[in-house]
Backbone as JSON, one array per atom type, in Angstrom:
{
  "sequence": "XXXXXXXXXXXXXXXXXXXXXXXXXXXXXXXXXXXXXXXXXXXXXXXXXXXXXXXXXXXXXXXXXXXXXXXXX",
  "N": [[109.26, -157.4, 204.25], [112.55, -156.81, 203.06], [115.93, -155.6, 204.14], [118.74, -154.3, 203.14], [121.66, -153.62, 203.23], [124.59, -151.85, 201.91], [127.57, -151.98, 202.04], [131.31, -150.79, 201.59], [134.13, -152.21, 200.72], [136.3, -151.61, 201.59], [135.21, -150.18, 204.11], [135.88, -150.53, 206.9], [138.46, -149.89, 207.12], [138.49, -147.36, 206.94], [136.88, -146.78, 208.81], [138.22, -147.41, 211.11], [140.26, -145.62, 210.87], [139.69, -143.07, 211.35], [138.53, -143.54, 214.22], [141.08, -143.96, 214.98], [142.23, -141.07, 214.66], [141.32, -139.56, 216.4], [142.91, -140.28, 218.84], [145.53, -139.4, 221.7], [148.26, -138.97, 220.75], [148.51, -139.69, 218.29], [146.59, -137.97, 217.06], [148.18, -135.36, 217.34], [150.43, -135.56, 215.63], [148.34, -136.02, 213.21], [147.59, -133.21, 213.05], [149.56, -131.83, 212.59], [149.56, -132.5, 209.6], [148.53, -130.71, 207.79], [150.43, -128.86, 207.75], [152.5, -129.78, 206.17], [151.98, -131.96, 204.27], [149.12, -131.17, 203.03], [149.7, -128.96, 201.92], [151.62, -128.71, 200.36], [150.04, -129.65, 198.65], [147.91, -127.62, 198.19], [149.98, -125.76, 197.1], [150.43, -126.57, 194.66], [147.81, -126.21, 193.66], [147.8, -123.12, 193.6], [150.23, -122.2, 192.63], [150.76, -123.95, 190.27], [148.4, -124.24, 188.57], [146.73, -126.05, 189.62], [143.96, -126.04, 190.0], [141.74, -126.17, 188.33], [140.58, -128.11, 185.39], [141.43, -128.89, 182.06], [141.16, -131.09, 181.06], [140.13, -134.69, 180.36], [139.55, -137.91, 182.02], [141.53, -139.95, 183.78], [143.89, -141.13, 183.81], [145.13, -139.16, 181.72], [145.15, -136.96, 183.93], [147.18, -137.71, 185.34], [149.33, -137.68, 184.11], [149.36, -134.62, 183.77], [150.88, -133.64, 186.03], [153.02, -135.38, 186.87], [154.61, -134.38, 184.42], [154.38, -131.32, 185.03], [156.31, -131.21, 187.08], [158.31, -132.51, 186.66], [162.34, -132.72, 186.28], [164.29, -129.89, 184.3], [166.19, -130.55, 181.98]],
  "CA": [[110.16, -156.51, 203.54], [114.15, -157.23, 203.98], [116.68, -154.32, 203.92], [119.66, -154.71, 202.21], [122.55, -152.37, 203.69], [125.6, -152.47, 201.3], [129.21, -151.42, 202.62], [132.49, -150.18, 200.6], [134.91, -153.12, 200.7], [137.51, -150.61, 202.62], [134.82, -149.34, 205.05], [135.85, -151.04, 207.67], [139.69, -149.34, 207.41], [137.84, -145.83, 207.04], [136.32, -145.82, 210.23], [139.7, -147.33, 212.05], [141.46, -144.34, 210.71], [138.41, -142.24, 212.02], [138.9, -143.62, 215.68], [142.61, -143.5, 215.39], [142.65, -139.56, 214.68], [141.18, -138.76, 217.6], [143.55, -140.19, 220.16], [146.12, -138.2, 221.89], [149.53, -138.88, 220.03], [147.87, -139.47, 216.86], [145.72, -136.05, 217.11], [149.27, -133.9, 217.25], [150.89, -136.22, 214.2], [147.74, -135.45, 212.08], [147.68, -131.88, 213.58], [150.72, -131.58, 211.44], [149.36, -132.77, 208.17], [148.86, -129.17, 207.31], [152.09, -127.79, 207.69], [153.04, -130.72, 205.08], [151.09, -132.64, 203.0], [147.63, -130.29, 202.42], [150.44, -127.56, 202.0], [152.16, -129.32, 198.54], [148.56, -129.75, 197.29], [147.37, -126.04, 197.69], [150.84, -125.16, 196.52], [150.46, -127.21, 193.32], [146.74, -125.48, 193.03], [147.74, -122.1, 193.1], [150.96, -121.66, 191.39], [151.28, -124.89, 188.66], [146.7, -124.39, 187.81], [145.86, -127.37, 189.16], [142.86, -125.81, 189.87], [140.88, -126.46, 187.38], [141.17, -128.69, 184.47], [140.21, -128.92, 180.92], [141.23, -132.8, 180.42], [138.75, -135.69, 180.64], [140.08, -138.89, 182.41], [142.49, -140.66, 185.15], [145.0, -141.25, 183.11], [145.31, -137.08, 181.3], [145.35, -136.47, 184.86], [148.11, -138.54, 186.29], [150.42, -137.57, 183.35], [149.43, -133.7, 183.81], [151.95, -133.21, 187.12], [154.57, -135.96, 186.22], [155.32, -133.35, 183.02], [154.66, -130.06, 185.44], [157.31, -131.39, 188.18], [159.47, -133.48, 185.5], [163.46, -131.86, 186.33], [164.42, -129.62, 183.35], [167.93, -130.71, 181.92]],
  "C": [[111.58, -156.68, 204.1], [114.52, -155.55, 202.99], [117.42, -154.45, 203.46], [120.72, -153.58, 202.41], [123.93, -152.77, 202.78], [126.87, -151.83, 202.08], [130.25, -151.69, 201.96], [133.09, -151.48, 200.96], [136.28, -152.34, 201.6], [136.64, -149.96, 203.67], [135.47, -149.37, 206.58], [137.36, -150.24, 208.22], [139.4, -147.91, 207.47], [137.58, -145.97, 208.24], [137.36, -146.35, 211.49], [140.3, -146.23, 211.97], [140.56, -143.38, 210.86], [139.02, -142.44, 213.43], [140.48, -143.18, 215.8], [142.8, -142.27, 215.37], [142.39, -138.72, 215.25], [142.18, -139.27, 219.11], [144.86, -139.46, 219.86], [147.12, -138.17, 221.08], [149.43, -138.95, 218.71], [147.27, -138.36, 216.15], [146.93, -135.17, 216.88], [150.15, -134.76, 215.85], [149.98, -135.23, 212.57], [147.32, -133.71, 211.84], [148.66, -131.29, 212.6], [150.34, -131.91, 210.12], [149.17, -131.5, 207.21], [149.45, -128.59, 207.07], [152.82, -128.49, 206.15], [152.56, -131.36, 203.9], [150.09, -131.41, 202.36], [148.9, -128.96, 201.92], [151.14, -127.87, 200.56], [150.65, -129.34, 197.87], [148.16, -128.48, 196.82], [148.35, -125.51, 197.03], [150.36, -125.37, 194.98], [149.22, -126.1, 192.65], [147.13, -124.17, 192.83], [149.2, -121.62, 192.11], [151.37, -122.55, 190.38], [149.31, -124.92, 188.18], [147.03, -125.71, 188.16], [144.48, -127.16, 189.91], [141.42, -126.05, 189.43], [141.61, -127.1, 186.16], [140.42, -128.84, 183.15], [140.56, -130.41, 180.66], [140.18, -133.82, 181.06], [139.61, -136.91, 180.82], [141.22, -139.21, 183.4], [143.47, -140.45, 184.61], [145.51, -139.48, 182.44], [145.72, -136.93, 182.81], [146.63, -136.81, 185.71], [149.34, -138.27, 185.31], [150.52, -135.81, 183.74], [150.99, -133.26, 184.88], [152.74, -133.68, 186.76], [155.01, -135.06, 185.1], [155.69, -132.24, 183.8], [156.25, -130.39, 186.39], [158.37, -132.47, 188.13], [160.88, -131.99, 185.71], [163.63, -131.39, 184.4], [165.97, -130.22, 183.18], [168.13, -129.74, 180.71]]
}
């Protein structure tokens, strides 16, 4: 009986950026990702609904924000 183990074509950069986010100067960088990044996403979810969605596909989805956070003139 043979086994047959498959692996993602990017796994290999997943689990570098695994090890890397535990050492020390890297740990207080991503320590901060909260204050910044995750902090525009929840924004977006609670006051533009991106919560939940009624559209079907990649594309609906990738136009939805470019319209919400399109400057008004």
């Amino acid at each position: 009986m043979i086994k047959v183990v498959t692996r993602h074509v990017g796994q290999d950069y997943l689990e570098e950026a695994e090890e890397l986010r535990h050492v020390r100067g890297v740990k207080d960088i991503y320590a901060k990702r909260k204050e910044t990044i995750e902090r525009v996403f929840g924004l977006s979810k609670e006051v533009f609904g991106f919560r939940y969605t009624m559209l079907i596909g990649k594309r609906s989805m990738e136009i939805t924000p470019a319209l919400t956070y399109a400057p008004i003139i």
